[in-house]
SETOR-687524 format. One record per residue (C-alpha): residue number from 1; residue in one letter; x negated, y, z. Coordinates in Angstrom, 1 decimal, decimal comma. Example, Ala and Ser with C-alpha at 12.3 -4.5 7.8 and 13.67 -1.06 7.14 Angstrom:
2
r num=1; residu=a; c1=-12,3; c2=-4,5; c3=7,8
r num=2; residu=s; c1=-13,7; c2=-1,1; c3=7,1
END
This chain:
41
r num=1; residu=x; c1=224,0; c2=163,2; c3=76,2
r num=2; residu=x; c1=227,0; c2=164,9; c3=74,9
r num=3; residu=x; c1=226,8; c2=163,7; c3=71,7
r num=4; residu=x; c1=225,5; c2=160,3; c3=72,3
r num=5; residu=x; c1=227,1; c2=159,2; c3=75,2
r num=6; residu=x; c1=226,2; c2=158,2; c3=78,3
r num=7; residu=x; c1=225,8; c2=160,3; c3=81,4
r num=8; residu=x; c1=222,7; c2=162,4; c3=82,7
r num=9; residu=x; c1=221,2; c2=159,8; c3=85,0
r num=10; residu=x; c1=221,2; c2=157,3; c3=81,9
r num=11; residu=x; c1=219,1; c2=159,8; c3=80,2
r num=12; residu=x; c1=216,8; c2=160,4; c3=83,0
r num=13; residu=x; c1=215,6; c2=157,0; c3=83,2
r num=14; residu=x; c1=215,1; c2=156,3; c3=80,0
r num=15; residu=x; c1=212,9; c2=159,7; c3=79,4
r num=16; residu=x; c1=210,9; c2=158,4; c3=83,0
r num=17; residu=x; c1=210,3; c2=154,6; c3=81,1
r num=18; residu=x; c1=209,3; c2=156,5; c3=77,8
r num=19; residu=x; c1=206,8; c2=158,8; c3=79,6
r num=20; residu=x; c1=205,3; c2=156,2; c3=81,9
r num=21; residu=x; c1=205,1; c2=154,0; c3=78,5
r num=22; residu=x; c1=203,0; c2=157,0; c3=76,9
r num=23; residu=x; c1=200,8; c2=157,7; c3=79,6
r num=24; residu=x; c1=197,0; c2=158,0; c3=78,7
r num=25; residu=x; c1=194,6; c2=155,1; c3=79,9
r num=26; residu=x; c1=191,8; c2=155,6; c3=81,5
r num=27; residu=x; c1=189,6; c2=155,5; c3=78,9
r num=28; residu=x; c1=191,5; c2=157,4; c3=76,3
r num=29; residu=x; c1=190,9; c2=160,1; c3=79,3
r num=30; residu=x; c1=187,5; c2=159,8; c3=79,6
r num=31; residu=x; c1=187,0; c2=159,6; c3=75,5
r num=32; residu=x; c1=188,3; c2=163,0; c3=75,3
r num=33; residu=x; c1=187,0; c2=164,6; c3=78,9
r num=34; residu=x; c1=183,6; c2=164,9; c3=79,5
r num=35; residu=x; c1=182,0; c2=164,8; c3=82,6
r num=36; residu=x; c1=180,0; c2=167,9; c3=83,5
r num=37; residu=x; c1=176,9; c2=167,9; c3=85,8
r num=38; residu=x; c1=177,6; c2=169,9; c3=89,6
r num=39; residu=x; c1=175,2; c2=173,0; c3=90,2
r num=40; residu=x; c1=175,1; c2=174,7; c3=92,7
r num=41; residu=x; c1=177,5; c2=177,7; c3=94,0
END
């Protein structure tokens, strides 16, 4: 923020839009995660 202006809070919220932007879907999570089968303890 130094260098480019703007105060901290500025740069919060625009890191929170940019991650909630980039946030996996649902199915990119269940493309990569696989479901396992429950056994018993």
């Amino acid at each position: 923020a130094k260098h480019f202006g703007g105060d901290a809070a500025s740069w919060l919220v625009m890191q929170a839009n940019y991650d909630l932007k980039t946030l996996p879907t649902l199915q990119d999570i269940e493309r990569v995660v696989s479901v396992r089968e429950q056994v018993a303890a």
